[in-house]
mmCIF entry with sequence, helices, sheets and N, C-alpha, C, O atoms, coordinates in Angstrom:
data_MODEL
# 
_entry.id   MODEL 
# 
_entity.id                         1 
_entity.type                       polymer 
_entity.pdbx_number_of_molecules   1 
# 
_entity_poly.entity_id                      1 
_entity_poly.type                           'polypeptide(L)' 
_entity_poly.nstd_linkage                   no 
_entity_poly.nstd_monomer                   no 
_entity_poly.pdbx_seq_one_letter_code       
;(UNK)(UNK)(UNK)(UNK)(UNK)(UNK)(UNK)(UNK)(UNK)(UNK)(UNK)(UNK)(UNK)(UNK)(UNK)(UNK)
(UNK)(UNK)(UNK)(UNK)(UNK)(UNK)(UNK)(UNK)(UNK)(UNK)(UNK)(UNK)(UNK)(UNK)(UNK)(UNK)
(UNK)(UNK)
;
_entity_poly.pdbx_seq_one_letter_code_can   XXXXXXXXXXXXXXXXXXXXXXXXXXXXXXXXXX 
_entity_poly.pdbx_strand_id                 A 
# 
loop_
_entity_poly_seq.entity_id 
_entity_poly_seq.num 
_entity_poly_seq.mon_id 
_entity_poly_seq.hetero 
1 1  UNK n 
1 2  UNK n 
1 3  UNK n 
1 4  UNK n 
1 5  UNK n 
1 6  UNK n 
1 7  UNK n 
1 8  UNK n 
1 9  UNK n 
1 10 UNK n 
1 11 UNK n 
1 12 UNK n 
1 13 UNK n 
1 14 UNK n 
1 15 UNK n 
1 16 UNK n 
1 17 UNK n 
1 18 UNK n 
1 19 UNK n 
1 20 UNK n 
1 21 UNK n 
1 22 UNK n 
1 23 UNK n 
1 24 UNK n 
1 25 UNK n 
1 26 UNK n 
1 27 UNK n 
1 28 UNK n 
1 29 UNK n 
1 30 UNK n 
1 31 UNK n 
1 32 UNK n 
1 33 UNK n 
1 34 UNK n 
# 
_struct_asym.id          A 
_struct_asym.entity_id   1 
# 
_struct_conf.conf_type_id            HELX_P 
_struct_conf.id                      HELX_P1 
_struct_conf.pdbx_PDB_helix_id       AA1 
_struct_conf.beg_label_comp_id       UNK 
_struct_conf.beg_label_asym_id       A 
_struct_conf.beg_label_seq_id        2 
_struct_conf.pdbx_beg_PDB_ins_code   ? 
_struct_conf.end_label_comp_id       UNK 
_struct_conf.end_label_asym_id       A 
_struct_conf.end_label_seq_id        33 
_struct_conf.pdbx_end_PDB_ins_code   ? 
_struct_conf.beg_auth_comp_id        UNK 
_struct_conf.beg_auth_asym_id        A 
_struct_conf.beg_auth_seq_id         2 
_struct_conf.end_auth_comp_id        UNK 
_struct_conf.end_auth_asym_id        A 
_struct_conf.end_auth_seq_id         33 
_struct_conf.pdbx_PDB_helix_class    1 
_struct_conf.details                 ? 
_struct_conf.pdbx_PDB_helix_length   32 
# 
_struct_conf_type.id          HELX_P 
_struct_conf_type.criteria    ? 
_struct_conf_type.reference   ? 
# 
loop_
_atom_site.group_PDB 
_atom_site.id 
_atom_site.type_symbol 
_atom_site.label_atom_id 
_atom_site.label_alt_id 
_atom_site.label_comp_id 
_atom_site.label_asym_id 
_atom_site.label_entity_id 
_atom_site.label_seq_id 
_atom_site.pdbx_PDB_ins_code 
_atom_site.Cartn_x 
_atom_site.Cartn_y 
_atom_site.Cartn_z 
_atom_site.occupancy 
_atom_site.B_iso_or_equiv 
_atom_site.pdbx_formal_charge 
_atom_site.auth_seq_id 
_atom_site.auth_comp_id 
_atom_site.auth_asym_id 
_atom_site.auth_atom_id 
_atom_site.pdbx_PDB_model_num 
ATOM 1   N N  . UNK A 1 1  ? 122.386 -78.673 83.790 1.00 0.00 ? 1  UNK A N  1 
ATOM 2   C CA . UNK A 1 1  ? 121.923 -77.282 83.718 1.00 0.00 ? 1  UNK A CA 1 
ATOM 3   C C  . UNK A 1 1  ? 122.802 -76.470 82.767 1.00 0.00 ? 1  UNK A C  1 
ATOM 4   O O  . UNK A 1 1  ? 122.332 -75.588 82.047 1.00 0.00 ? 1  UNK A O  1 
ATOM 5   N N  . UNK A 1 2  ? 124.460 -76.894 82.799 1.00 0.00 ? 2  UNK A N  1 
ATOM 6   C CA . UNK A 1 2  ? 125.029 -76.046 82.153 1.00 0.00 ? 2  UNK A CA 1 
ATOM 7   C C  . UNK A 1 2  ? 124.801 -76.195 80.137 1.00 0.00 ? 2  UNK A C  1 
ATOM 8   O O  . UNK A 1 2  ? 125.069 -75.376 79.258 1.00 0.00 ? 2  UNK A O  1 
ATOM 9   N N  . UNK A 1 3  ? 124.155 -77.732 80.045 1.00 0.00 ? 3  UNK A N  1 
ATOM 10  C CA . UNK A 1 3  ? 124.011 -77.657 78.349 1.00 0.00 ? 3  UNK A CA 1 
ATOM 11  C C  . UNK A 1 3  ? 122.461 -77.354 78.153 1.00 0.00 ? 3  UNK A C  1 
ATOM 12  O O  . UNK A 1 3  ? 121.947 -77.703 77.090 1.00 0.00 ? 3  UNK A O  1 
ATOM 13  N N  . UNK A 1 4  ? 121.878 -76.875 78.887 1.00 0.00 ? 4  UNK A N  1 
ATOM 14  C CA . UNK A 1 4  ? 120.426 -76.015 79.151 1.00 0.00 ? 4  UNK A CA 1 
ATOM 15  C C  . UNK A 1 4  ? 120.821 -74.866 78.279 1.00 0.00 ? 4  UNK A C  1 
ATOM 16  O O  . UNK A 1 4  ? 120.555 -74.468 77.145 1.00 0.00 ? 4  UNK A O  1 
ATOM 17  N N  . UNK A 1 5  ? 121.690 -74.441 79.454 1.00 0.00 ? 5  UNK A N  1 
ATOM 18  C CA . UNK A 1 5  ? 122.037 -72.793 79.504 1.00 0.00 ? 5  UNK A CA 1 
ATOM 19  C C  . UNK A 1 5  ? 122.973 -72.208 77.958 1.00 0.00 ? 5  UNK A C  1 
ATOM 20  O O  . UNK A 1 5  ? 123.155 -71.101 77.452 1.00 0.00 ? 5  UNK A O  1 
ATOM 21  N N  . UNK A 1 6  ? 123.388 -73.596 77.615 1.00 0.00 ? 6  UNK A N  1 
ATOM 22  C CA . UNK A 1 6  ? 124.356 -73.116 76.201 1.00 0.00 ? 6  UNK A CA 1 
ATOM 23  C C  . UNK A 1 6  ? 123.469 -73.272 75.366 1.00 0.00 ? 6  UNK A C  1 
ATOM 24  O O  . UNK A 1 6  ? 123.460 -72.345 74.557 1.00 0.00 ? 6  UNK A O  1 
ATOM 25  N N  . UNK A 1 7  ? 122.811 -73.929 75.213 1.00 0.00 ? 7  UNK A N  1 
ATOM 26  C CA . UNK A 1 7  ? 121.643 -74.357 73.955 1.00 0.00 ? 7  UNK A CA 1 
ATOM 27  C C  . UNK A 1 7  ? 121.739 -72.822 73.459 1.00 0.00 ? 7  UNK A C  1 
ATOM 28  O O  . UNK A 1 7  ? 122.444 -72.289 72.602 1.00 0.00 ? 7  UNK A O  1 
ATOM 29  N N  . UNK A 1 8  ? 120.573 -72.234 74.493 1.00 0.00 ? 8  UNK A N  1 
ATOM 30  C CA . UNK A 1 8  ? 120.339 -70.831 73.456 1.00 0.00 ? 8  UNK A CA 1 
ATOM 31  C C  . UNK A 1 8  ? 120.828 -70.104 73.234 1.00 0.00 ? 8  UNK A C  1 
ATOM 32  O O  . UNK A 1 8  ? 120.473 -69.332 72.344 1.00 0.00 ? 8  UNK A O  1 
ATOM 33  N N  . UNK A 1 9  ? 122.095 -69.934 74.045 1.00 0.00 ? 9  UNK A N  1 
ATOM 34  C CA . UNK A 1 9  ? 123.208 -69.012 73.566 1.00 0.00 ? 9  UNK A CA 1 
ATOM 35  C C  . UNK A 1 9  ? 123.772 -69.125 72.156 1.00 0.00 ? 9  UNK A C  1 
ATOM 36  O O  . UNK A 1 9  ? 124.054 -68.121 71.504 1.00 0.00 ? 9  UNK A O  1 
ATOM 37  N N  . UNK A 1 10 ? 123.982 -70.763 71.549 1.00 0.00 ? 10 UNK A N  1 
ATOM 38  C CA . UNK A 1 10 ? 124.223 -71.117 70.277 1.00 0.00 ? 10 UNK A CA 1 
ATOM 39  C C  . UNK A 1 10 ? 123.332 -70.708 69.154 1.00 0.00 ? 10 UNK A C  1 
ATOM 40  O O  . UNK A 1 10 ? 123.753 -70.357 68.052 1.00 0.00 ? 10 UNK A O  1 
ATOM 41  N N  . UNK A 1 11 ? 121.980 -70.778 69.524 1.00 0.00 ? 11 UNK A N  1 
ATOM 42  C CA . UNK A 1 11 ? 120.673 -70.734 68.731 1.00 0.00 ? 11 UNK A CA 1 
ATOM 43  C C  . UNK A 1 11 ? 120.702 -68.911 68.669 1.00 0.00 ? 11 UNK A C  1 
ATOM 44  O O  . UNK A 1 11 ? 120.699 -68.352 67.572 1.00 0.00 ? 11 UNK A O  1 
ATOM 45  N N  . UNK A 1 12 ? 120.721 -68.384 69.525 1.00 0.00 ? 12 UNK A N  1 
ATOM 46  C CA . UNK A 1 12 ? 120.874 -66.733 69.231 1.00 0.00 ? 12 UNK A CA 1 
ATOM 47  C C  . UNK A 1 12 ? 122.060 -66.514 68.313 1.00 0.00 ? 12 UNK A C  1 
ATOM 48  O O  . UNK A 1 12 ? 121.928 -65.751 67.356 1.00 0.00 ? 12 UNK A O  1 
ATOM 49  N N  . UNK A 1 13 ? 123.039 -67.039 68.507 1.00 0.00 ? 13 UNK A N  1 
ATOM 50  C CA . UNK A 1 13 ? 124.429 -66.988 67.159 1.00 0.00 ? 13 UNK A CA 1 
ATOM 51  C C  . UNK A 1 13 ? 124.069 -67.104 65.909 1.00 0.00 ? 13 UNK A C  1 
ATOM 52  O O  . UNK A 1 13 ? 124.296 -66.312 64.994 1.00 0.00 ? 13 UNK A O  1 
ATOM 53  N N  . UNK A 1 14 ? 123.336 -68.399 65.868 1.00 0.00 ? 14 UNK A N  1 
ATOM 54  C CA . UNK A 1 14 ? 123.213 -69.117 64.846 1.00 0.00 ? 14 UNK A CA 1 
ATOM 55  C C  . UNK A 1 14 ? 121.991 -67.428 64.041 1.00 0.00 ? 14 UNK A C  1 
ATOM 56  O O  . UNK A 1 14 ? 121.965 -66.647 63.091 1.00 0.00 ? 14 UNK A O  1 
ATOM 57  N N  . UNK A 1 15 ? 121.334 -67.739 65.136 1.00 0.00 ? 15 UNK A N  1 
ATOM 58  C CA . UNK A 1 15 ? 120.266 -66.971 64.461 1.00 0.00 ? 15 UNK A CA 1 
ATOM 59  C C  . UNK A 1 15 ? 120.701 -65.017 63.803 1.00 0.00 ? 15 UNK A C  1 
ATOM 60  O O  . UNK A 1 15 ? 120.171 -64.388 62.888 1.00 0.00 ? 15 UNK A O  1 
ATOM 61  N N  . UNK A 1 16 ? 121.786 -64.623 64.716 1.00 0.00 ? 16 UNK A N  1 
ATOM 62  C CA . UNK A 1 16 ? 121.991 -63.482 64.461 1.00 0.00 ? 16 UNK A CA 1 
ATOM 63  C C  . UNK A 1 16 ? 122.600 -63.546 63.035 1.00 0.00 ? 16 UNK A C  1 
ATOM 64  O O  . UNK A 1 16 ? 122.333 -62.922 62.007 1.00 0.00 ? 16 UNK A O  1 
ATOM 65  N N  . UNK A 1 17 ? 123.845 -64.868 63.426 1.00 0.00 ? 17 UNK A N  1 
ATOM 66  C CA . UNK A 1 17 ? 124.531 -65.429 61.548 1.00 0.00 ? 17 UNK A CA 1 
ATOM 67  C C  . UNK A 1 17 ? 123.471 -65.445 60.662 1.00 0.00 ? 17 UNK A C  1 
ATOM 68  O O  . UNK A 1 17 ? 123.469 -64.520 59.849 1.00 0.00 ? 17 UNK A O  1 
ATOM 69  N N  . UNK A 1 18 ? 122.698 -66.130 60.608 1.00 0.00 ? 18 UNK A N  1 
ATOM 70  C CA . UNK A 1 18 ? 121.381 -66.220 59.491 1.00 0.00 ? 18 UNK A CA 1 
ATOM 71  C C  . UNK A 1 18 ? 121.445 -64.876 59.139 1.00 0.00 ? 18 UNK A C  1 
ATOM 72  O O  . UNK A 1 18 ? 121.928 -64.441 58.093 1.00 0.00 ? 18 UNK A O  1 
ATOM 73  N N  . UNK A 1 19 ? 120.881 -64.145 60.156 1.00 0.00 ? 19 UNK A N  1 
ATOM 74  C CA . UNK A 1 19 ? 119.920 -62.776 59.533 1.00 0.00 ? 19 UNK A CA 1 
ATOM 75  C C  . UNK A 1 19 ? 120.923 -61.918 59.245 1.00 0.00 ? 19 UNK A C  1 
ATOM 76  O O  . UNK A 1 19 ? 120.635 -60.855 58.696 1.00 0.00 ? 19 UNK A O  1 
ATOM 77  N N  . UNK A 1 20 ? 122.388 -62.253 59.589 1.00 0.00 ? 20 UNK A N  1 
ATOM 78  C CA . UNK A 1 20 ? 123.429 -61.102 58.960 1.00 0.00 ? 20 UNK A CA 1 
ATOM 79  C C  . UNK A 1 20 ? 123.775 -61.701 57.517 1.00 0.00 ? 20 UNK A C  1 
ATOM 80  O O  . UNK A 1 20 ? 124.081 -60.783 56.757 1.00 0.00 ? 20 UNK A O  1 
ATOM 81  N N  . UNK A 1 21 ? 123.821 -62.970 56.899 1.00 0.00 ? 21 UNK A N  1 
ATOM 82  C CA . UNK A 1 21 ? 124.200 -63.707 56.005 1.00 0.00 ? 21 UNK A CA 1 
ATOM 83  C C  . UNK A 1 21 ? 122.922 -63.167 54.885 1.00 0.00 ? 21 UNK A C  1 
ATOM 84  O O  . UNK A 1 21 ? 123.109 -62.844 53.712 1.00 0.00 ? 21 UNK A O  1 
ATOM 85  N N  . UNK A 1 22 ? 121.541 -63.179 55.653 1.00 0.00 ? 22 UNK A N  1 
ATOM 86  C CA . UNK A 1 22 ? 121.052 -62.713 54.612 1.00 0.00 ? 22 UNK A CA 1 
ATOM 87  C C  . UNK A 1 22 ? 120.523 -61.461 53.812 1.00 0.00 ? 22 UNK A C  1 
ATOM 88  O O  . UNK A 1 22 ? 119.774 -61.324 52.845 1.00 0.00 ? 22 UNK A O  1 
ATOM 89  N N  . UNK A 1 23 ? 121.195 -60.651 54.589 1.00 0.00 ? 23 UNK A N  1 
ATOM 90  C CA . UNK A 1 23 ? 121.146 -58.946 54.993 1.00 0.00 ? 23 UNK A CA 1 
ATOM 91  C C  . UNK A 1 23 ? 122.400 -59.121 53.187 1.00 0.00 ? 23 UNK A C  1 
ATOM 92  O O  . UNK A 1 23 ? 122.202 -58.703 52.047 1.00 0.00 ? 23 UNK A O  1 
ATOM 93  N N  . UNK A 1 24 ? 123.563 -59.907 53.788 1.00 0.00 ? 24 UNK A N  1 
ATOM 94  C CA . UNK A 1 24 ? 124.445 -59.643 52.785 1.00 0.00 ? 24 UNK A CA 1 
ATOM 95  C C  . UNK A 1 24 ? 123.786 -60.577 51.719 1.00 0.00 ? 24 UNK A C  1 
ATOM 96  O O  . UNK A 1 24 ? 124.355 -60.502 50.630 1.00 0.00 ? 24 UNK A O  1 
ATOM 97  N N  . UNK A 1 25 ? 123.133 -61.109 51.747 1.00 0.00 ? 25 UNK A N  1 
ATOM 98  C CA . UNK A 1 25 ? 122.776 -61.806 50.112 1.00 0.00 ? 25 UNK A CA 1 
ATOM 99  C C  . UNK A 1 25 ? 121.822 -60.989 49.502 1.00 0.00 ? 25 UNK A C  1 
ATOM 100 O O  . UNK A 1 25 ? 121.707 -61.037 48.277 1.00 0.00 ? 25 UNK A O  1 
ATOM 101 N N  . UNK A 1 26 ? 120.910 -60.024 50.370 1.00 0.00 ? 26 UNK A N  1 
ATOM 102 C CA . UNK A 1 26 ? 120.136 -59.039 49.391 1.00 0.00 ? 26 UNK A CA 1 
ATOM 103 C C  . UNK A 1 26 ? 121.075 -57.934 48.697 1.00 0.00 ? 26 UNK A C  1 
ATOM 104 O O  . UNK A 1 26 ? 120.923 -57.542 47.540 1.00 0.00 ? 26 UNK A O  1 
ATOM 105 N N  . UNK A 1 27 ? 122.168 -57.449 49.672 1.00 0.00 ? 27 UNK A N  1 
ATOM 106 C CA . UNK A 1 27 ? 122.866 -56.380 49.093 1.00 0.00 ? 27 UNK A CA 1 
ATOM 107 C C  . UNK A 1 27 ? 123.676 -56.839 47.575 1.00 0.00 ? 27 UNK A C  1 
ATOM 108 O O  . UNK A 1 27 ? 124.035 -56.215 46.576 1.00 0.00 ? 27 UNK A O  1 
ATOM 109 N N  . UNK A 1 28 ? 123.722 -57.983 47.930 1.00 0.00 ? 28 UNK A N  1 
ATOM 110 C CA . UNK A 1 28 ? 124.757 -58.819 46.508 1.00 0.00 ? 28 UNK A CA 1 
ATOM 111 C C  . UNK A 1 28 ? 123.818 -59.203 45.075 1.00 0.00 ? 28 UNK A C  1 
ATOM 112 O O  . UNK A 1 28 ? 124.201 -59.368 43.916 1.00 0.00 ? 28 UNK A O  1 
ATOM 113 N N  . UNK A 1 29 ? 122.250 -59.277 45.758 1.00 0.00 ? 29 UNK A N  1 
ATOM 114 C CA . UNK A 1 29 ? 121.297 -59.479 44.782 1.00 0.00 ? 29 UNK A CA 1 
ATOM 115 C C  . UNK A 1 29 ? 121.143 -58.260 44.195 1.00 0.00 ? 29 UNK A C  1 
ATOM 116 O O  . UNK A 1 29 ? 121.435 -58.114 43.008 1.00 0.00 ? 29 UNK A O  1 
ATOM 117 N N  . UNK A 1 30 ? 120.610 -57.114 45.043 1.00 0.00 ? 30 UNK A N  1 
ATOM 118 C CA . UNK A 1 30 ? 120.283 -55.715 44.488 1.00 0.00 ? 30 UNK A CA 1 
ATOM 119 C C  . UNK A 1 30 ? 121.574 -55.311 43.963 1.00 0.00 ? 30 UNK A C  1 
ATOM 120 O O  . UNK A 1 30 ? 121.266 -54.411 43.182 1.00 0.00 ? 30 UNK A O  1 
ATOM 121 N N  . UNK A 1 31 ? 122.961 -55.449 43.922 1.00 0.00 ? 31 UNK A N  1 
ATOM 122 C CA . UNK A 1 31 ? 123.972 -55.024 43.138 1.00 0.00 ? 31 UNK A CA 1 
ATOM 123 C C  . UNK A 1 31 ? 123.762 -55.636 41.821 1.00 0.00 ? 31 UNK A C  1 
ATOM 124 O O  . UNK A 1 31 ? 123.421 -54.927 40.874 1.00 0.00 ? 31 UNK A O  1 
ATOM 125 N N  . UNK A 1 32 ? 123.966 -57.092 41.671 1.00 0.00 ? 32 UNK A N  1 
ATOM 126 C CA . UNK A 1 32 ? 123.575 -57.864 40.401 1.00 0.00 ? 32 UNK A CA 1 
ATOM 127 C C  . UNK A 1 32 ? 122.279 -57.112 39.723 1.00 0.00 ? 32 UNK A C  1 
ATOM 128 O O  . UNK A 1 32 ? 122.081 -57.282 38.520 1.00 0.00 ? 32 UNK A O  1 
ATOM 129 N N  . UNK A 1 33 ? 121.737 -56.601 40.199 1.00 0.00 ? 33 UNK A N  1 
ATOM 130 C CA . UNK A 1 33 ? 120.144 -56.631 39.402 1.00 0.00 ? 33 UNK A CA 1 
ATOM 131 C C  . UNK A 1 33 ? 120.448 -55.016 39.217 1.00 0.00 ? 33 UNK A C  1 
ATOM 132 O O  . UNK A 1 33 ? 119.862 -54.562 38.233 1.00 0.00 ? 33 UNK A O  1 
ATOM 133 N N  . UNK A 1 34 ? 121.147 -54.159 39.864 1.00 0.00 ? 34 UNK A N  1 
ATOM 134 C CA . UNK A 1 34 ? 121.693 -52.609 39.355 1.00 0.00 ? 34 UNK A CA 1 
ATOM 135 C C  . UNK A 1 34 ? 122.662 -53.254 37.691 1.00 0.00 ? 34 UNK A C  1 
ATOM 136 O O  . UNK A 1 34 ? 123.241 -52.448 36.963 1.00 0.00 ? 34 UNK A O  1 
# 
């Protein structure tokens, strides 16, 4: 039960990392392209 319960705790990380990683790759694109 307890590697149930971690699974998605990892997968919400993972996933918040993604969408903050790519938050910062637009800001780094729209600087390049200013």
């Amino acid at each position: 039960m307890k590697k149930k319960e971690v699974k998605p705790v990892k997968a919400e990380r993972l996933n918040s990392y993604y969408e903050e990683s790519r938050s910062l790759e637009r800001e780094l694109i729209g600087e390049f392209i200013k």
